[in-house]
ROSE-4610 file (N, C-alpha, C; in Angstrom, 1 decimal, always signed):
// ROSE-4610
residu = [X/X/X/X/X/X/X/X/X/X/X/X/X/X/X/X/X/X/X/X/X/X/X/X/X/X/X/X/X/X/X/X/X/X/X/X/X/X/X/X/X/X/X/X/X/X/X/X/X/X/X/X/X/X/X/X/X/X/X/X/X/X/X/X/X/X/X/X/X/X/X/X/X/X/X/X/X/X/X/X/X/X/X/X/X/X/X/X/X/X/X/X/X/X/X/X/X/X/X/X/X/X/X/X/X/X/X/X/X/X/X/X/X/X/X/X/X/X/X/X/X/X/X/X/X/X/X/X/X/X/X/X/X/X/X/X/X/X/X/X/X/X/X/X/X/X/X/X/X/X/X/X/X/X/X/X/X/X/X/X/X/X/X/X/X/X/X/X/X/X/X/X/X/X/X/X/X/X/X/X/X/X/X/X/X/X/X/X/X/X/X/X/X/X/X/X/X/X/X/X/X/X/X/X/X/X/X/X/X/X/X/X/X/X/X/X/X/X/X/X/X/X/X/X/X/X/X/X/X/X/X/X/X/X/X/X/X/X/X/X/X/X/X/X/X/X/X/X/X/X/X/X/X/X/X/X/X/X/X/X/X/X/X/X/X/X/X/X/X/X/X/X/X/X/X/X/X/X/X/X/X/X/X/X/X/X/X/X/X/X/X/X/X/X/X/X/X/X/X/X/X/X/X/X/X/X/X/X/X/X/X/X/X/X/X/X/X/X/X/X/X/X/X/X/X/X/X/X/X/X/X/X/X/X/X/X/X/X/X/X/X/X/X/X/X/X/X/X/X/X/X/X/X/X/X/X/X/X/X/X/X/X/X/X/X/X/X/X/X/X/X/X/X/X/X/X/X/X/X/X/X/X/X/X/X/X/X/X/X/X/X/X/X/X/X/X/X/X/X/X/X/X/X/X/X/X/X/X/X/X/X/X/X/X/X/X/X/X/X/X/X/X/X/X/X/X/X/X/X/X/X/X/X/X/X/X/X/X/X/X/X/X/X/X/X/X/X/X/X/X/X/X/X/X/X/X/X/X/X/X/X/X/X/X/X/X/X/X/X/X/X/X/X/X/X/X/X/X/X/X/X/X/X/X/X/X/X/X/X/X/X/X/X/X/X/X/X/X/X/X/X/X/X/X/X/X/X/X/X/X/X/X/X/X/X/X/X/X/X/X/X/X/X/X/X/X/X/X/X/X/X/X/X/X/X/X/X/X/X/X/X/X/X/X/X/X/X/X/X/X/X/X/X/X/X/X/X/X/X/X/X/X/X/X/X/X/X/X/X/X/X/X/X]
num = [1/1/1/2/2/2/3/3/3/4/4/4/5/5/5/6/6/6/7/7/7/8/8/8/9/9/9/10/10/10/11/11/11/12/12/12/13/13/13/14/14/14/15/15/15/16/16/16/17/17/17/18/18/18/19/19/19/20/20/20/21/21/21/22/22/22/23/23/23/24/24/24/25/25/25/26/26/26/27/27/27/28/28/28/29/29/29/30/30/30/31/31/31/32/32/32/33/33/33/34/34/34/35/35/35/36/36/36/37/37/37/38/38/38/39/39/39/40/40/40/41/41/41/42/42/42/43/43/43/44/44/44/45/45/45/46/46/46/47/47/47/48/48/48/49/49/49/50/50/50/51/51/51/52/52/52/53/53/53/54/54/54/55/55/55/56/56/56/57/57/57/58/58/58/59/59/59/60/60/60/61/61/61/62/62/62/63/63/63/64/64/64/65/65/65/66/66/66/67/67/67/68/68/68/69/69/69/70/70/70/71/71/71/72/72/72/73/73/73/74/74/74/75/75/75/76/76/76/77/77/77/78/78/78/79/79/79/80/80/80/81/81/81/82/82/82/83/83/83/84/84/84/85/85/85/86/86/86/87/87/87/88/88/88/89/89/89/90/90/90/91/91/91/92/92/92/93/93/93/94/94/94/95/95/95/96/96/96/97/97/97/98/98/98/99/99/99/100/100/100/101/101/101/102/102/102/103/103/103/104/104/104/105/105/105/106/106/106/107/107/107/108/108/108/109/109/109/110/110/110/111/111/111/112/112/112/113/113/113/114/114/114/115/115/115/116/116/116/117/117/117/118/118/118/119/119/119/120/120/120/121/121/121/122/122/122/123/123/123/124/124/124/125/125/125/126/126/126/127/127/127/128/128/128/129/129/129/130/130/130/131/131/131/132/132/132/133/133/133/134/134/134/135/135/135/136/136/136/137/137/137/138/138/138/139/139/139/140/140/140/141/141/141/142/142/142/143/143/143/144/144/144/145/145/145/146/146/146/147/147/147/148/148/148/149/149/149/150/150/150/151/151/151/152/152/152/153/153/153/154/154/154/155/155/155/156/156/156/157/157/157/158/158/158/159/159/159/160/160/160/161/161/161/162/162/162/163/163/163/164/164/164/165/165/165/166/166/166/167/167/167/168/168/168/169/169/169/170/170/170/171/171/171/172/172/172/173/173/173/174/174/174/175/175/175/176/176/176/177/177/177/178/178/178/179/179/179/180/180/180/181/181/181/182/182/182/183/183/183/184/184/184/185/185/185/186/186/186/187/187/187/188/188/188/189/189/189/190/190/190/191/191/191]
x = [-22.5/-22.0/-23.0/-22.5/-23.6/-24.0/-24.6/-25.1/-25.2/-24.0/-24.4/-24.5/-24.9/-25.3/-24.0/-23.2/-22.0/-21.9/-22.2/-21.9/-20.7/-20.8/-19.4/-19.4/-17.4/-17.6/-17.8/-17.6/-18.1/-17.1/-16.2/-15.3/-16.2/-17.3/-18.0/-17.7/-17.3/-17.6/-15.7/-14.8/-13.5/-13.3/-11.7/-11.4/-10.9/-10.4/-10.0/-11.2/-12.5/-14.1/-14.3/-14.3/-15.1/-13.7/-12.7/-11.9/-12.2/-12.1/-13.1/-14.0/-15.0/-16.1/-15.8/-14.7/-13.7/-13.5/-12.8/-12.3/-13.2/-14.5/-15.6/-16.2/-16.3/-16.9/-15.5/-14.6/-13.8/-13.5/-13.9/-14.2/-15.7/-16.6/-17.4/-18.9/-18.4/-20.1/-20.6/-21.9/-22.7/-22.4/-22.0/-22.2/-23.2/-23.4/-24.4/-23.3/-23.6/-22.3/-23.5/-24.5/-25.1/-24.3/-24.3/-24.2/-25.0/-24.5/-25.6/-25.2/-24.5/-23.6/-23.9/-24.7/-25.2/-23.9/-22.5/-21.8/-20.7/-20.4/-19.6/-19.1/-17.6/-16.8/-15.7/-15.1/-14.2/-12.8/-11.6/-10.0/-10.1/-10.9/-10.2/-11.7/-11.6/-13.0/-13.3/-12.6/-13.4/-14.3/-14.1/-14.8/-16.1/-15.7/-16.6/-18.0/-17.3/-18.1/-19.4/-18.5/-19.1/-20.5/-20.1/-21.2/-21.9/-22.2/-22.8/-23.5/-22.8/-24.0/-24.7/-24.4/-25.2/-26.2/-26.0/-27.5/-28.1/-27.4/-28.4/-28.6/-27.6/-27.8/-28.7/-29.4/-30.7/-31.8/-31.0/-31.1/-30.6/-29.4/-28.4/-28.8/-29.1/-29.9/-30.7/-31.8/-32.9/-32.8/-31.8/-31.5/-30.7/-30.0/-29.8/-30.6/-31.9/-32.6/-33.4/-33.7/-34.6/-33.7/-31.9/-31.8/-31.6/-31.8/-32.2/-33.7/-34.5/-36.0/-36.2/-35.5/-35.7/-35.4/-34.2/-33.3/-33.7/-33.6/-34.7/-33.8/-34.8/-34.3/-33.2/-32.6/-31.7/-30.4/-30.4/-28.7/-27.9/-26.6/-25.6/-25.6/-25.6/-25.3/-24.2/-23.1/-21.8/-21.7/-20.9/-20.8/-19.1/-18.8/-17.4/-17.6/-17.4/-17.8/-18.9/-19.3/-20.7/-21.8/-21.0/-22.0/-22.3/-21.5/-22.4/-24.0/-24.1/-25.4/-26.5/-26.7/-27.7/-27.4/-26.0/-25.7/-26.5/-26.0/-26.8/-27.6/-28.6/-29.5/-30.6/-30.3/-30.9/-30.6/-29.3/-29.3/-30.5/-30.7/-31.2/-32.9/-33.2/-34.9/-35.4/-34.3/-35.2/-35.5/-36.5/-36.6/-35.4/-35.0/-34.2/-32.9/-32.4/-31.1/-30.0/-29.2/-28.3/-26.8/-26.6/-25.2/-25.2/-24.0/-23.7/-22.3/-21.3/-20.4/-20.2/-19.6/-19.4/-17.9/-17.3/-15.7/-15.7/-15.2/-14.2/-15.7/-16.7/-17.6/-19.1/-20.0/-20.6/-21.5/-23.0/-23.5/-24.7/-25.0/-25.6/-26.6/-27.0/-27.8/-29.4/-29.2/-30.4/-31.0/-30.6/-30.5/-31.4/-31.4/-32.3/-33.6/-34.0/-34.5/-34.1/-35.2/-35.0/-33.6/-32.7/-32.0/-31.4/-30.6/-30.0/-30.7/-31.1/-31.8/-31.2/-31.9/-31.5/-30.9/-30.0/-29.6/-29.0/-28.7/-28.2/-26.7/-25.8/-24.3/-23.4/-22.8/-21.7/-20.5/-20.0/-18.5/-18.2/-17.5/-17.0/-15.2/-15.2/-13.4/-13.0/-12.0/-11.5/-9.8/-9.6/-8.3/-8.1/-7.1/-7.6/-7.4/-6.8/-6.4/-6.8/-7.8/-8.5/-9.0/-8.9/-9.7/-11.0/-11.6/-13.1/-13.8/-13.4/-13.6/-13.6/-12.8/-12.5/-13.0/-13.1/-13.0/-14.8/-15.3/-16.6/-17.9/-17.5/-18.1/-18.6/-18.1/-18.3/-17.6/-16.5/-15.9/-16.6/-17.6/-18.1/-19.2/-20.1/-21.2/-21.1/-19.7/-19.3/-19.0/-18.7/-18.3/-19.8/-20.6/-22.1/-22.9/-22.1/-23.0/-22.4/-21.4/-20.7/-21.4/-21.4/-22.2/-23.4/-24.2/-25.9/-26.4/-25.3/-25.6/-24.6/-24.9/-23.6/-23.0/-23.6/-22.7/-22.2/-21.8/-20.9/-19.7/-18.7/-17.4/-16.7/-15.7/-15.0/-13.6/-13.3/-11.9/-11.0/-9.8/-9.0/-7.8/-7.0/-6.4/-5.2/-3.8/-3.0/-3.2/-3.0/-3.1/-4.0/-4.3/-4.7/-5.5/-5.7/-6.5/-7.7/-8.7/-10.1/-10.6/-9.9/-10.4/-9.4/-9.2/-7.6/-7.9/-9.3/-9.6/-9.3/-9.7/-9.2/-8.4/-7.8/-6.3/-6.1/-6.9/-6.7/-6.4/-6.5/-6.1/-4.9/-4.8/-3.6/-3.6/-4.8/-4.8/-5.0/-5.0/-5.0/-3.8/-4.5/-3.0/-3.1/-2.4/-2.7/-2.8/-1.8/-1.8/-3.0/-3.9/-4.8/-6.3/-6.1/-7.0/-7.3/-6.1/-6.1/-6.5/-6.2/-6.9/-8.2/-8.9/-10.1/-11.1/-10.5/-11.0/-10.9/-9.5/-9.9/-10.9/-11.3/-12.3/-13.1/-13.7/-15.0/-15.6/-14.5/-14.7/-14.9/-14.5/-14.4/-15.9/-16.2/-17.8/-18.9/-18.2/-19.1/-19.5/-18.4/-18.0/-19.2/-19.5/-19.9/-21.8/-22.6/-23.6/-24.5]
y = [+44.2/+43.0/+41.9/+40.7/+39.2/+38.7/+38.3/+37.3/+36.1/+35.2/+33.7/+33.2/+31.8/+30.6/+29.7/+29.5/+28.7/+27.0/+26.4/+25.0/+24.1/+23.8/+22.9/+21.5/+20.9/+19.7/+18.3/+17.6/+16.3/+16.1/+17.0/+17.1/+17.8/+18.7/+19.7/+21.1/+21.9/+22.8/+23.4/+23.0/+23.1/+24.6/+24.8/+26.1/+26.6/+25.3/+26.2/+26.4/+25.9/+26.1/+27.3/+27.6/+28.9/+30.2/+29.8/+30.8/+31.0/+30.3/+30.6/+31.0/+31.1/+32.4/+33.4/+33.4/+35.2/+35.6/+35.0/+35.7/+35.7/+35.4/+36.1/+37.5/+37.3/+38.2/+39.7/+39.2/+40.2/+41.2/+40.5/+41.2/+42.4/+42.2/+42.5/+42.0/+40.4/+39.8/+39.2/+38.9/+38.8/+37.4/+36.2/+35.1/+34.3/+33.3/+32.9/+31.2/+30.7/+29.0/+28.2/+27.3/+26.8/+25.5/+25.0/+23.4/+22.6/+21.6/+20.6/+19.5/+19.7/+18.9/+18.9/+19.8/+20.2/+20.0/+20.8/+20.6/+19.8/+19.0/+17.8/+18.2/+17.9/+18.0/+16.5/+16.3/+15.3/+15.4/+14.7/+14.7/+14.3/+13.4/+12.8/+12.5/+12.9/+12.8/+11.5/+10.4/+9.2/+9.1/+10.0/+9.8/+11.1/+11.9/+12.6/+12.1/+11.3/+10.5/+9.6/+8.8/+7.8/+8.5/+9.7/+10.0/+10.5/+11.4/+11.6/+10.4/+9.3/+8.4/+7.5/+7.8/+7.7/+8.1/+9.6/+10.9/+10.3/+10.5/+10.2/+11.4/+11.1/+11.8/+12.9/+12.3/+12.8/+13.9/+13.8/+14.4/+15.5/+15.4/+16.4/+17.8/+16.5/+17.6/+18.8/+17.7/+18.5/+19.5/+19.3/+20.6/+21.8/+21.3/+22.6/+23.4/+22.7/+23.3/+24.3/+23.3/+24.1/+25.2/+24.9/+26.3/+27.5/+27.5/+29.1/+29.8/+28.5/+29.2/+30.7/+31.3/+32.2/+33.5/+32.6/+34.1/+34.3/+35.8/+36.1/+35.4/+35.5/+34.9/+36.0/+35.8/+36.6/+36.2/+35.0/+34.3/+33.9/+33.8/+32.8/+31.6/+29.9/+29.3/+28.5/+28.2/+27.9/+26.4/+25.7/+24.8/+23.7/+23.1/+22.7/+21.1/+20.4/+18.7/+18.8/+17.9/+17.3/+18.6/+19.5/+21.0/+21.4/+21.0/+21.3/+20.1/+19.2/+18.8/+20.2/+20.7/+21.9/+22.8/+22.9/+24.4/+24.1/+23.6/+23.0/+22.7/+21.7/+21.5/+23.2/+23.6/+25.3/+26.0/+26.3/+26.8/+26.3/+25.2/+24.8/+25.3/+25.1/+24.6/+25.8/+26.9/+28.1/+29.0/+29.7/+31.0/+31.9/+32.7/+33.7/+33.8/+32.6/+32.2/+33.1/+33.8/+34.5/+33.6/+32.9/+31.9/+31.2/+30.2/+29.3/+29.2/+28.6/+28.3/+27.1/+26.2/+24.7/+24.3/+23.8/+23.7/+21.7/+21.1/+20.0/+18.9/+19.0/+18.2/+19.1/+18.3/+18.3/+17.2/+17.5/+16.5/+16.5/+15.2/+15.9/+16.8/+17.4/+18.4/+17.7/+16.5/+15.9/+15.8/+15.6/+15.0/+16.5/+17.3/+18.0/+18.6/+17.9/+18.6/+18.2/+19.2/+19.2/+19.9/+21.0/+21.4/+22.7/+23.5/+24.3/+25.5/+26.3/+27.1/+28.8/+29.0/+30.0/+31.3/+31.9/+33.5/+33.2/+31.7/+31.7/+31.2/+32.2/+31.8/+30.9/+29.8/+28.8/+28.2/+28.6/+28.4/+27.1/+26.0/+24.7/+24.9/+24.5/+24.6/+23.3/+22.6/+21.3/+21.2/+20.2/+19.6/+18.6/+18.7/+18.0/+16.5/+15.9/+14.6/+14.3/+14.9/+15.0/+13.7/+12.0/+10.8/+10.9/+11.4/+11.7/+12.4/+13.5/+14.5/+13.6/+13.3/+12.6/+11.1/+10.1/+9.0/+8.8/+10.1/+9.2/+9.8/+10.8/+11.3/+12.5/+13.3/+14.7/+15.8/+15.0/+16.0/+15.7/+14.2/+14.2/+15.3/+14.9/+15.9/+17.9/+18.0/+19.4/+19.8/+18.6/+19.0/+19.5/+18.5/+18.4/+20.1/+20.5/+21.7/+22.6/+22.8/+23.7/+23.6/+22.9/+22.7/+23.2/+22.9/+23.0/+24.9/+25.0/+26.7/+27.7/+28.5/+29.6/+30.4/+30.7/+30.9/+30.2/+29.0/+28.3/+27.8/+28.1/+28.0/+26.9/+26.3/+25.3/+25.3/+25.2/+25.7/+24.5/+23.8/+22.4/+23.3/+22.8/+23.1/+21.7/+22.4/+20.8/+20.6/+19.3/+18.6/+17.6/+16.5/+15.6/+15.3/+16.4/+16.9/+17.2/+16.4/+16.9/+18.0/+18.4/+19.3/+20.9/+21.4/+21.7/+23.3/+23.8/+25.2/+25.3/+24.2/+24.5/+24.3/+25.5/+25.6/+24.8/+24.3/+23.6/+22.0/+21.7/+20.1/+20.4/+18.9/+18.8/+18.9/+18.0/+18.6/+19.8/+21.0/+22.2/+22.7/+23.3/+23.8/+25.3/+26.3/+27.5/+27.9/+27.9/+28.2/+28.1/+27.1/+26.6/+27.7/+27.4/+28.0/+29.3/+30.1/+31.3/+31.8/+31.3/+31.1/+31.3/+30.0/+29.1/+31.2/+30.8/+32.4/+33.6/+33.7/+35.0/+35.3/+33.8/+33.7/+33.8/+33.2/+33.1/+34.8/+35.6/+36.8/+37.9/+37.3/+37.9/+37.9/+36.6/+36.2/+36.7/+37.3/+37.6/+39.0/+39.5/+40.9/+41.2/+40.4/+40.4/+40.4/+40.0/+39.4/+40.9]
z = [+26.5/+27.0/+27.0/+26.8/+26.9/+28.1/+28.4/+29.1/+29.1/+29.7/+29.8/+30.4/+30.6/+30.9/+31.3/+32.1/+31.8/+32.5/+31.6/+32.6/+32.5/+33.9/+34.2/+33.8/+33.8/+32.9/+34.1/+33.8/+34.9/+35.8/+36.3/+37.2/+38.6/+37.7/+39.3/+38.3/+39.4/+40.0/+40.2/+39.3/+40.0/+40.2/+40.8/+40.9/+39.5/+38.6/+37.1/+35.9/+36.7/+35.8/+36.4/+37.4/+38.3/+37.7/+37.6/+37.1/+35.2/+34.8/+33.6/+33.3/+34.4/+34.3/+34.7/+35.4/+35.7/+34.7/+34.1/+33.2/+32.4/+32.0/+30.9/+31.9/+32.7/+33.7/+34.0/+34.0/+34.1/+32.6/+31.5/+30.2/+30.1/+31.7/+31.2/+31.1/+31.4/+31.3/+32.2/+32.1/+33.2/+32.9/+33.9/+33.7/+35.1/+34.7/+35.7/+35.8/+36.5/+36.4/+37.1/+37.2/+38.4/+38.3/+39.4/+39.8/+39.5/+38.5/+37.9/+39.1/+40.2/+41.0/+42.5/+42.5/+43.9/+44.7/+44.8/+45.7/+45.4/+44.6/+44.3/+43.4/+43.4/+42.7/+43.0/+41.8/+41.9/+41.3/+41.9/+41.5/+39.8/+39.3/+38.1/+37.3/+36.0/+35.0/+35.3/+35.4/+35.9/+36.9/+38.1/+39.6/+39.0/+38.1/+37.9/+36.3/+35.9/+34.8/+35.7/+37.1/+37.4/+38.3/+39.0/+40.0/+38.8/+37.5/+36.2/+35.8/+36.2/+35.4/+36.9/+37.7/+39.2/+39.2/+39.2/+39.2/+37.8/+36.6/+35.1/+34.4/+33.2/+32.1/+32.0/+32.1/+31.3/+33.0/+34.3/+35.5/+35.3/+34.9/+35.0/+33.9/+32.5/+31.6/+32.3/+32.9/+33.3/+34.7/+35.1/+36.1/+35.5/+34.5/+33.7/+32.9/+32.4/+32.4/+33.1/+34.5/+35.0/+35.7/+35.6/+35.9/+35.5/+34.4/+33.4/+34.1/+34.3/+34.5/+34.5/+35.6/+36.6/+35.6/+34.8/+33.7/+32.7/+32.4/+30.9/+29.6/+28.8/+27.3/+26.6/+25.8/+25.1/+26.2/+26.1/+27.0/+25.7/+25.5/+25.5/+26.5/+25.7/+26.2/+26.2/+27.5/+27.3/+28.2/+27.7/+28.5/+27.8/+29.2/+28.8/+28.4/+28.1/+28.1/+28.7/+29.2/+29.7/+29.8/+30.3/+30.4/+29.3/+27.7/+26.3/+26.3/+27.4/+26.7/+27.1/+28.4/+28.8/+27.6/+27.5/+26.5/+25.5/+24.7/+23.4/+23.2/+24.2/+24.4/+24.3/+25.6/+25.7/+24.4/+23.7/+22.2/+21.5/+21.3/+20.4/+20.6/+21.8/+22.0/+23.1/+23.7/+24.2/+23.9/+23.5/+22.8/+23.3/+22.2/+22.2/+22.3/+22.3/+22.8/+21.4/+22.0/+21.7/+21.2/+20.9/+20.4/+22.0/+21.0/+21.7/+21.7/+23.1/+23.2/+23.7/+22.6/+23.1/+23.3/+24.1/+24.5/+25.3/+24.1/+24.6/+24.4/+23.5/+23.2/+22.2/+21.5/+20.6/+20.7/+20.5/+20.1/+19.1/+18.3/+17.0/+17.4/+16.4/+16.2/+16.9/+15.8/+15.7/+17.5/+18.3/+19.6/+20.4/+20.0/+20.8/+19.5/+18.2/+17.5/+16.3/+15.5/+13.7/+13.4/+14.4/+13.2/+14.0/+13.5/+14.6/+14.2/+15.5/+15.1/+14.0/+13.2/+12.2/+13.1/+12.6/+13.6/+14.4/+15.3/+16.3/+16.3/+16.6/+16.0/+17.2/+17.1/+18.1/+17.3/+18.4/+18.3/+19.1/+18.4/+18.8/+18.9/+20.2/+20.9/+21.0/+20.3/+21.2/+20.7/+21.3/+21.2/+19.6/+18.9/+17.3/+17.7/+18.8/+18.9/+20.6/+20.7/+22.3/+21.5/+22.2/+22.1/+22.3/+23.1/+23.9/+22.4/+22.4/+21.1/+20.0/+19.3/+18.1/+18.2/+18.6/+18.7/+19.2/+19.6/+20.3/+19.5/+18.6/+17.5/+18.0/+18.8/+18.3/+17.8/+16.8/+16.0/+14.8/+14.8/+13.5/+13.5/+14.8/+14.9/+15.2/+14.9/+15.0/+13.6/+12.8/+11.4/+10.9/+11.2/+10.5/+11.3/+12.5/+12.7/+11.8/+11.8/+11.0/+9.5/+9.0/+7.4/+7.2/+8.8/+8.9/+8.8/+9.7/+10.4/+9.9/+9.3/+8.7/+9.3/+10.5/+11.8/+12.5/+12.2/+12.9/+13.1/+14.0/+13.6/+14.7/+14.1/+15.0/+15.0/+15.7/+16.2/+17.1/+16.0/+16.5/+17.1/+18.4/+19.2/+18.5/+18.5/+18.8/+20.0/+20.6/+21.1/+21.4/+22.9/+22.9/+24.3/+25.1/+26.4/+26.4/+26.9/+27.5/+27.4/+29.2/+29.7/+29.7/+28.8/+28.4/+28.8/+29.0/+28.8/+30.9/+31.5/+33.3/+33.8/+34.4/+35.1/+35.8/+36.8/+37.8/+37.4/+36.2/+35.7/+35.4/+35.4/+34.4/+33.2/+32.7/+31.1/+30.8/+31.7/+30.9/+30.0/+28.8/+27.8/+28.3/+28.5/+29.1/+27.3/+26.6/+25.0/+24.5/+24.5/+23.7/+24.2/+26.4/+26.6/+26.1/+26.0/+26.0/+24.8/+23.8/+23.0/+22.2/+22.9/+23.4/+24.0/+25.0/+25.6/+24.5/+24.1/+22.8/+22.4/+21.9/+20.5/+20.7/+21.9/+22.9/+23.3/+23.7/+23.5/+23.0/+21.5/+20.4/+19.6/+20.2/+19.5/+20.7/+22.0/+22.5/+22.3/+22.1/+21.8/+20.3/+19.2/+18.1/+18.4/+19.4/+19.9/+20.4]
């Protein structure tokens, strides 16, 4: 069984994020979730964008970072929107890192580095007509990972929802999630 890393999208800490690590955890794996939020959670990706750009981008990075410190190398890193910058970011640039799971965002490669690292296999989840996704360029920058790395696989959902993998929204698709989860499983199962 894997061990990951799971971070939450700019909503917090909700109850259909924390149930999403059940259900990796109920397959079997060891998940760790920290709070890049110290506590805070919000009703609507707006109230949760706006305290994200309060704290600062590049804060939020760096507490995701430092919250692996403590955990040995050979992780999966997973993260849903805003929580793929740590994921990715940590894929990219910590020793040992075991795959990656990126769900409902992407960002270039280039942004943490030369290049994705060799051996290390990730899987990209989104919605094919999610605006955020498509419109703000990380379906471009998911096409370009897919091309870079030969383990890389990406995976378009119909529809047109964000946050579509947590129960607790509205935008959740239960269809898509479940899904979304399969596959995430399937690749964990392979690791």
């Amino acid at each position: 069984m894997a061990e990951l890393v799971l971070f939450h999208h700019a909503q917090g800490q909700t109850v259909g994020f924390l149930d999403f690590g059940d259900r990796l955890r109920e397959a079997g794996h060891t998940v760790h979730a920290p709070d890049l939020y110290e506590g805070q959670s919000f009703k609507t990706l707006d109230e949760g964008l706006a305290y994200a750009e309060s704290v600062g981008f590049g804060a939020l990075l760096n507490r995701g970072v430092d919250a692996v410190k403590g955990l040995p190398h050979g992780l999966v890193y997973a993260g849903i929107s805003l929580g793929v910058l740590p994921a990715q970011k940590l894929a990219q640039t910590r020793p040992g890192a075991l795959g990656a799971l990126l769900f409902s965002s992407c960002v270039p490669v280039s942004e943490f580095g030369n290049g994705w690292p060799a051996g290390v296999p990730v899987q990209i989840h989104a919605m094919d007509k999610d605006p955020i996704f498509v419109d703000e360029g990380d379906l471009e920058a998911a096409r370009e990972l897919v091309k870079e790395a030969p383990q890389a696989e990406l995976f378009l959902y119909p529809g047109n929802q964000h946050l579509f993998t947590d129960s607790s929204l509205p935008a959740h698709s239960p269809k898509a999630a479940g899904e979304a989860l399969n596959r995430a499983l399937d690749f964990l199962s392979r690791l």
